[in-house]
ZALUM-632244 format. One record per residue (C-alpha): residue in three letters; x, y, z. Coordinates in pm, whole numbers, padded with zeros to 5 digits, always signed. Layout:
AlaXYZ ...
REM end
This chain:
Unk+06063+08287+04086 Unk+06375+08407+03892 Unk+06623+08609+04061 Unk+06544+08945+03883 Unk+06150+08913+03956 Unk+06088+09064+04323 Unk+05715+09014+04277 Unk+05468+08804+04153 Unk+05214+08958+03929 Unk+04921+08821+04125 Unk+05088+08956+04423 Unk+05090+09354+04251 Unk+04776+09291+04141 Unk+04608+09204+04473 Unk+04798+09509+04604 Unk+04705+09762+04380 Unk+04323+09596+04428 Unk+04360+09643+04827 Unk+04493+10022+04771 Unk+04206+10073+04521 Unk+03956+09938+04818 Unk+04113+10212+05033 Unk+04052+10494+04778 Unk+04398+10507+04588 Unk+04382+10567+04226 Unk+04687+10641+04126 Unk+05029+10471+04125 Unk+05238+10671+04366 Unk+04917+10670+04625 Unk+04916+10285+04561 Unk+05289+10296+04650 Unk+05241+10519+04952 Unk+04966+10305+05088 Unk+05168+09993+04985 Unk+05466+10101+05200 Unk+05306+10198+05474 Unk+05150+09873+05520 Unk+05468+09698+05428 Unk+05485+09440+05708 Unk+05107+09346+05703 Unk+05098+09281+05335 Unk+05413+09091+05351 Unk+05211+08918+05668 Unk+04904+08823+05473 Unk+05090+08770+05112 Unk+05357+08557+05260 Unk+05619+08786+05088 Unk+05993+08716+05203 Unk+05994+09120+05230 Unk+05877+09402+05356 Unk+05912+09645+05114 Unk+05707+09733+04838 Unk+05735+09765+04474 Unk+05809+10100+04326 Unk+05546+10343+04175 Unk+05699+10289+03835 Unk+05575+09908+03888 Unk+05284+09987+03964 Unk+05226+10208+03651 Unk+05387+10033+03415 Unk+05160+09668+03512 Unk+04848+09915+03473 Unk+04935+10035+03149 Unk+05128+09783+02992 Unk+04960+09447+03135 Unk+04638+09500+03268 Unk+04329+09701+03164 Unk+04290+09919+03412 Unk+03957+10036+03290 Unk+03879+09662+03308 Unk+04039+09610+03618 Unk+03837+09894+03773 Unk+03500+09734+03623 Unk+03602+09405+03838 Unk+03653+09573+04171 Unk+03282+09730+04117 Unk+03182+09449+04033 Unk+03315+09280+04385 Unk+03147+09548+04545 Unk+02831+09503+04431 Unk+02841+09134+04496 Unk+02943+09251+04896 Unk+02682+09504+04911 Unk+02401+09275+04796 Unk+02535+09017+04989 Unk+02516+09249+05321 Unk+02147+09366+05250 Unk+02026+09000+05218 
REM end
């Protein structure tokens, strides 16, 4: 990774995703919930750190690199794959 990039993309993007499973829309509630949970997600992602990217990374890979209305119709779309999947 080079020295100026502190995160991988596919590491923001599962963290926004696990905020957005936990009800946070918006950046700065991403960040909150991101930074509270700052050890466990570094835990789980492997991440050498503990802290969490800032809100304004957040934001700007929503509106700049993803489409977040497109990234919204994917986690919908996981949950109705778990929520079949549970009623079977």
């Amino acid at each position: 990774m080079p020295k100026q990039l502190r995160y991988l993309l596919a590491t923001i993007l599962v963290i926004i995703f696990l905020a957005k499973l936990c009800g946070e829309d918006r950046p700065i509630g991403i960040t909150e919930w991101a930074r509270h949970r700052g050890k466990w997600l570094a835990e789980i992602l492997g991440l050498e750190r503990e802290s969490m990217p800032h809100h304004n990374t957040y934001r700007r890979i929503l509106a700049e690199v993803v489409d977040e209305n497109e990234f919204e119709e994917l986690a919908r779309g996981y949950f109705f794959i778990i929520e079949r999947r549970d009623t079977m």
